[in-house]
MDAnalysis code that builds the backbone (N, CA, C; Angstrom):
import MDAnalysis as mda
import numpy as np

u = mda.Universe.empty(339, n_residues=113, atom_resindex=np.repeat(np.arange(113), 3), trajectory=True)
u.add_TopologyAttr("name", ["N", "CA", "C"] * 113)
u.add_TopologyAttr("resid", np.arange(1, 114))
u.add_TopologyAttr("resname", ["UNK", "UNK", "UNK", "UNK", "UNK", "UNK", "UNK", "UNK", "UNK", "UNK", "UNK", "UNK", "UNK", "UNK", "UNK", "UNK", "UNK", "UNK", "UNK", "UNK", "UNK", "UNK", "UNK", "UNK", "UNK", "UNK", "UNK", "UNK", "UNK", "UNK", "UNK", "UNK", "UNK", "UNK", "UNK", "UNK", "UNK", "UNK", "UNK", "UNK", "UNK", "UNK", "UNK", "UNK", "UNK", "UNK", "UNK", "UNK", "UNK", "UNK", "UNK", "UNK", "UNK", "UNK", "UNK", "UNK", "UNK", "UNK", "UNK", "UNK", "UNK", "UNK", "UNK", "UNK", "UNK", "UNK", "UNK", "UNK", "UNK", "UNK", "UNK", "UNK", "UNK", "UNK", "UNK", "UNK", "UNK", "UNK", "UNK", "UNK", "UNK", "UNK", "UNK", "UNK", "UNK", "UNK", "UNK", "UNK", "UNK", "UNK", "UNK", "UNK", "UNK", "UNK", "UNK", "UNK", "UNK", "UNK", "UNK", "UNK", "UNK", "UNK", "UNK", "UNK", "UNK", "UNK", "UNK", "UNK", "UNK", "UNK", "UNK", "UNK", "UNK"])
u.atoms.positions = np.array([
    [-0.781, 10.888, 24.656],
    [0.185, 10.956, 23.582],
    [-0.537, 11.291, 22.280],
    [-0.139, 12.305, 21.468],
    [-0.780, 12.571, 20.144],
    [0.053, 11.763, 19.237],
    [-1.030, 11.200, 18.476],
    [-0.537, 9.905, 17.174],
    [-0.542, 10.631, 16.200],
    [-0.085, 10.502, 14.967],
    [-0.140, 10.886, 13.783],
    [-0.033, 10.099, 12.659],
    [-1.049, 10.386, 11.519],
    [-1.587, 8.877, 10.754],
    [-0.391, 9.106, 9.477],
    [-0.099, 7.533, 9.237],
    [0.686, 7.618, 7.890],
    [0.700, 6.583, 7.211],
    [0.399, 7.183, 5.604],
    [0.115, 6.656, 4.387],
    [1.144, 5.477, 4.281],
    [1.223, 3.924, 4.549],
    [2.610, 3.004, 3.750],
    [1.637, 2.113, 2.179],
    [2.266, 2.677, 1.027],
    [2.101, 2.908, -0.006],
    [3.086, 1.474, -0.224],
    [1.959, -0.070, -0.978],
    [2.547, -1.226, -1.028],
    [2.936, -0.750, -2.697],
    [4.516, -0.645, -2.933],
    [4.466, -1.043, -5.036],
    [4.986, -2.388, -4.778],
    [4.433, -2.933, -6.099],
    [4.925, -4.366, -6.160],
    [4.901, -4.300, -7.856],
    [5.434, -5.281, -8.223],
    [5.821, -6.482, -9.670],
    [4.526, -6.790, -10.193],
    [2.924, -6.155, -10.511],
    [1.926, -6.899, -10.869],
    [2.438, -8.131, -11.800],
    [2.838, -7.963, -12.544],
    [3.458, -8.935, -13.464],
    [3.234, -10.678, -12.568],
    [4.069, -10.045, -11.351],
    [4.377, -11.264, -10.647],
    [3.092, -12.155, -9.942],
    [2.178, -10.915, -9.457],
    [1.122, -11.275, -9.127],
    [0.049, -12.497, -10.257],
    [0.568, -12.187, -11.631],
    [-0.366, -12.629, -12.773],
    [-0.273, -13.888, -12.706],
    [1.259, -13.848, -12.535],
    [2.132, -15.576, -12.819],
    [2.073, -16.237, -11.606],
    [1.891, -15.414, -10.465],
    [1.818, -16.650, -9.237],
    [0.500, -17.809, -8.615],
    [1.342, -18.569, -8.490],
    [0.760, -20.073, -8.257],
    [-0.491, -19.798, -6.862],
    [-1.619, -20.541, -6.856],
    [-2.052, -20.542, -5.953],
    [-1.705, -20.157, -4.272],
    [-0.798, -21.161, -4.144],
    [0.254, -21.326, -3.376],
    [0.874, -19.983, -2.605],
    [1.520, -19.461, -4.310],
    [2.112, -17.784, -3.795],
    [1.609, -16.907, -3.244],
    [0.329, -16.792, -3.670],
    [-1.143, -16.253, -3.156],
    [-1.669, -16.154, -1.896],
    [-1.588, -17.675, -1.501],
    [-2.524, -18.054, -0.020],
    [-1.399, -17.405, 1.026],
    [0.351, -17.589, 0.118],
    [1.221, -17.440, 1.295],
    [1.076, -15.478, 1.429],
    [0.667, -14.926, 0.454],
    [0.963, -13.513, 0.386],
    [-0.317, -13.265, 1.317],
    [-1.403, -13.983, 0.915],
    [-2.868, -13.329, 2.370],
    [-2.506, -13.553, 3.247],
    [-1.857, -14.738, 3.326],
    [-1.667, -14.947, 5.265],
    [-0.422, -14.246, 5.887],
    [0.209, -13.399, 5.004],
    [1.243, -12.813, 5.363],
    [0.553, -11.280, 5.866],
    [-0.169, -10.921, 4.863],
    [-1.417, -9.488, 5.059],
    [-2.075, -9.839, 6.134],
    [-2.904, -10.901, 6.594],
    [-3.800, -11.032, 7.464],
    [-2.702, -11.077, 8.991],
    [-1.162, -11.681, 8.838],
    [-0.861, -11.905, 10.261],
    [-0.220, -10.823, 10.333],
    [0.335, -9.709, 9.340],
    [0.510, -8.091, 9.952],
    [-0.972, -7.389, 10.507],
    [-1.534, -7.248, 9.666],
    [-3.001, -6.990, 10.326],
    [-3.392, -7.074, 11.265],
    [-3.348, -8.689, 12.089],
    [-3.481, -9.464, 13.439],
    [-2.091, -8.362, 14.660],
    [-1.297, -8.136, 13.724],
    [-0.323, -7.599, 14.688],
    [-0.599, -6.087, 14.720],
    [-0.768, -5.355, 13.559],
    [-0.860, -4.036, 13.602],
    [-2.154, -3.480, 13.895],
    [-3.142, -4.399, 14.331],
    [-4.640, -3.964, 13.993],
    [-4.831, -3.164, 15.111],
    [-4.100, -2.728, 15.863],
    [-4.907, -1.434, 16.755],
    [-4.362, 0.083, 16.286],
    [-2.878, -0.134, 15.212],
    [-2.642, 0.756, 14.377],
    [-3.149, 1.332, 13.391],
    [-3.709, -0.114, 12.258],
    [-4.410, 0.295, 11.267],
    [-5.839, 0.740, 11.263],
    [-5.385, 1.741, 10.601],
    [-7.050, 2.806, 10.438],
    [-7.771, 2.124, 9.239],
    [-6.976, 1.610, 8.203],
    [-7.687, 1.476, 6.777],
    [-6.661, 0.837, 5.977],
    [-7.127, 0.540, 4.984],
    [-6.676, -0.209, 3.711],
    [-7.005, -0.918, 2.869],
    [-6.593, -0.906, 1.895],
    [-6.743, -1.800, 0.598],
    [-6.578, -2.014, -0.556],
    [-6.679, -3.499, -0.955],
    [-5.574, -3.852, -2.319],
    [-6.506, -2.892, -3.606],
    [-5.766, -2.726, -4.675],
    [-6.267, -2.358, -5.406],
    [-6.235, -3.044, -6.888],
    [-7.351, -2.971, -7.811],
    [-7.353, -3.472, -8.870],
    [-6.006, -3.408, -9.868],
    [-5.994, -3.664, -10.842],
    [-4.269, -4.032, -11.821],
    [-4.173, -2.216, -12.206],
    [-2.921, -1.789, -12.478],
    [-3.383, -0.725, -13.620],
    [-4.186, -0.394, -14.605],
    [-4.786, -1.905, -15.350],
    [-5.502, -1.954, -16.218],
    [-6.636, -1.388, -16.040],
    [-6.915, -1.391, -14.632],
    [-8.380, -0.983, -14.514],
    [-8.443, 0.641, -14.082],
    [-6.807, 1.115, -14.188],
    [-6.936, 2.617, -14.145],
    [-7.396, 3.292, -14.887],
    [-8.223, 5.175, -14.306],
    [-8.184, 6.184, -15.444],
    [-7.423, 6.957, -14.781],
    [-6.610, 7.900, -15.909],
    [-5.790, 9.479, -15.384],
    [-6.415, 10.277, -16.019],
    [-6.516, 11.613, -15.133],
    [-6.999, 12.777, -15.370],
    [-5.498, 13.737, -14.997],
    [-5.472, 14.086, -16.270],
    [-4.313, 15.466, -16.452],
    [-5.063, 16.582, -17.357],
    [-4.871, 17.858, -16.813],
    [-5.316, 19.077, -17.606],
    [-6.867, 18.674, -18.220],
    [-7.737, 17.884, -17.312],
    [-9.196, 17.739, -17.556],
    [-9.219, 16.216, -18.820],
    [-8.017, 16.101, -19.447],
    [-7.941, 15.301, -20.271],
    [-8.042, 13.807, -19.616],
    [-9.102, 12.325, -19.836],
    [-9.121, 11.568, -19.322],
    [-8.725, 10.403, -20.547],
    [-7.683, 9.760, -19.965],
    [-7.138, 8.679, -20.686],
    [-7.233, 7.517, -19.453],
    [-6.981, 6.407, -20.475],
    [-6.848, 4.682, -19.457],
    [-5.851, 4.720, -19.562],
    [-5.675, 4.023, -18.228],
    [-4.287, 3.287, -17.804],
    [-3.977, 4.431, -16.781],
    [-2.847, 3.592, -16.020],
    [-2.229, 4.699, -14.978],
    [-1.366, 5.991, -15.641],
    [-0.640, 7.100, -14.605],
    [-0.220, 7.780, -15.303],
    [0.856, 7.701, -15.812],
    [2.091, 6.644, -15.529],
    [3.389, 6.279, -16.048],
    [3.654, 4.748, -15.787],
    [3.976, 3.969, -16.631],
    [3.909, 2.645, -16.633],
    [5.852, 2.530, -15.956],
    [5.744, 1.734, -15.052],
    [6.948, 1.155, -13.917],
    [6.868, 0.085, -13.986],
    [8.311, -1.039, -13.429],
    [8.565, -1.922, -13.408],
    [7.170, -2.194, -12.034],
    [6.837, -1.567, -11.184],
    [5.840, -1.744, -10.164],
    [5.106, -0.524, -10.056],
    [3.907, -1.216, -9.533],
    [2.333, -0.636, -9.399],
    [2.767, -0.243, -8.539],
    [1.230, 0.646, -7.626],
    [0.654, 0.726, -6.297],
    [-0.401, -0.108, -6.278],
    [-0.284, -0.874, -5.638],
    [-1.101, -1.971, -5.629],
    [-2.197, -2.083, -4.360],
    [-1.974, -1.392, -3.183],
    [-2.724, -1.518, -1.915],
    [-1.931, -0.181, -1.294],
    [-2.808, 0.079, -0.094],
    [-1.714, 1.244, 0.916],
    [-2.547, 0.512, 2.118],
    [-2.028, 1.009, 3.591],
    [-2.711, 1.193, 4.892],
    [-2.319, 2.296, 5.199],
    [-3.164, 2.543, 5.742],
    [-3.147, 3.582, 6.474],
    [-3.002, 3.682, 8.316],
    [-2.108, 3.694, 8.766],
    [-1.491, 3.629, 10.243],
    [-1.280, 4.715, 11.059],
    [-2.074, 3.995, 12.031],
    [-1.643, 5.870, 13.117],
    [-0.556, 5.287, 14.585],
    [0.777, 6.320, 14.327],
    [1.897, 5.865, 15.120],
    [2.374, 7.064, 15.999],
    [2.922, 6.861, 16.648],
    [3.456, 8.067, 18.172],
    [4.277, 8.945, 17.268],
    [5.454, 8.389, 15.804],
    [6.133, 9.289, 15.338],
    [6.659, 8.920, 13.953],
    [7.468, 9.097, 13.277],
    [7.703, 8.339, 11.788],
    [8.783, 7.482, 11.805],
    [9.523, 7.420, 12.908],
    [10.271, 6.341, 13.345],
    [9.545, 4.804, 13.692],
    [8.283, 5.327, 14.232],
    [7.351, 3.984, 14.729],
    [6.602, 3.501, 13.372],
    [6.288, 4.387, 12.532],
    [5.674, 3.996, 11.108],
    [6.712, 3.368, 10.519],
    [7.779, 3.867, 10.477],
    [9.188, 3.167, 9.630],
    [9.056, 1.182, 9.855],
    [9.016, 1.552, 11.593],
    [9.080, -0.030, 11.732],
    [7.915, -0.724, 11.708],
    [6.352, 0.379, 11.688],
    [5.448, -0.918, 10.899],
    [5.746, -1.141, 9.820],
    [6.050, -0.026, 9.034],
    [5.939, -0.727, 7.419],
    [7.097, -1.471, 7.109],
    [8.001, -1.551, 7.675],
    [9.371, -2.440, 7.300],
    [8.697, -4.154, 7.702],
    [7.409, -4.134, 7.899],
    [6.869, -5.747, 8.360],
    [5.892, -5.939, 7.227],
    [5.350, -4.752, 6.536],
    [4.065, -5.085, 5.745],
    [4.592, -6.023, 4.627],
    [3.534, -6.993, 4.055],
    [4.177, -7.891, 3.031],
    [4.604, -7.409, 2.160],
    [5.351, -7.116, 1.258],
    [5.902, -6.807, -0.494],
    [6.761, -7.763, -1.044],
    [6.050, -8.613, -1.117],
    [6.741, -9.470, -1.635],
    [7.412, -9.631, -2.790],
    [7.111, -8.849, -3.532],
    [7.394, -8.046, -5.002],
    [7.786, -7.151, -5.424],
    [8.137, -6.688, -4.179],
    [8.620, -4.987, -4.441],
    [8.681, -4.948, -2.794],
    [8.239, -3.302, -3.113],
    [8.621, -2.453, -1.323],
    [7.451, -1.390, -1.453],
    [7.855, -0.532, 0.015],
    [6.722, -0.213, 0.075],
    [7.378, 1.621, 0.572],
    [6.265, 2.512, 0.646],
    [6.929, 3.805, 0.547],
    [6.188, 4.644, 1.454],
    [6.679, 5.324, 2.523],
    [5.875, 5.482, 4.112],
    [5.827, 6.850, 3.759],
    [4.771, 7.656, 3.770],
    [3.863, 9.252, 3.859],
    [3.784, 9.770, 4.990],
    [4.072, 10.414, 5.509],
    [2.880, 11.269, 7.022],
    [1.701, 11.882, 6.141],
    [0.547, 11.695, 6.765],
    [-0.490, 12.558, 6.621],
    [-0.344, 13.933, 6.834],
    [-0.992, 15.177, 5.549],
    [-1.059, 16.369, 5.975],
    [-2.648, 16.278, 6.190],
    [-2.004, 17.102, 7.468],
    [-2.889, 17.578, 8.791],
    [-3.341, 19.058, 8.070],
    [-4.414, 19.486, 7.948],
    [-5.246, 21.129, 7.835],
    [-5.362, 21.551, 8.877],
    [-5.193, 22.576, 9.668],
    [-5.901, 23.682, 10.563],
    [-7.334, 23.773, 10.593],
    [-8.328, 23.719, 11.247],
    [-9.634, 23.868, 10.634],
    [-9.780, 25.612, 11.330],
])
């Protein structure tokens, strides 16, 4: 069977992340770690990423801080998953945590070599 890999793109509420309690925290890793435990012969890759704050954008060579448009939610993490079709990606990522938001499923473009 040929798989095909796809981008699920976590946005969330950083905001929410700032204000949450220990608690909210331990429950949001163990929510990441027991999709992981479930998807781990899917997932190729991933990972959380620093606040916006710690973004740079590059437009027309011009480099400014911060991301490139400020939203009620970041991109905060992606995985990267390889599935039989985008119906099967649909229903991993409808499990990944977002607890703060949602999350937004890609197919990979494939090149010709």
């Amino acid at each position: 069977m040929i798989m095909s890999e796809y981008l699920i793109l976590i946005y969330e509420a950083e905001s929410a992340y700032a204000t949450a309690s220990e608690q909210v925290m331990g429950e949001v890793m163990e929510a990441h770690n027991a999709f992981s435990e479930k998807f781990g012969s899917a997932i190729k890759g991933g990972h959380a990423l620093q606040p916006t704050l710690t973004a740079t954008s590059i437009r027309d060579a011009e480099v400014t801080d911060g991301a490139f448009a400020e939203t009620k939610e970041a991109l905060g993490g992606y995985y990267l998953v390889e599935a039989a079709d985008f119906d099967e990606a649909i229903a991993i990522a409808k499990e990944v945590p977002a607890r703060f938001g949602g999350v937004e499923v890609r197919p990979v473009m494939v090149f010709e070599e």
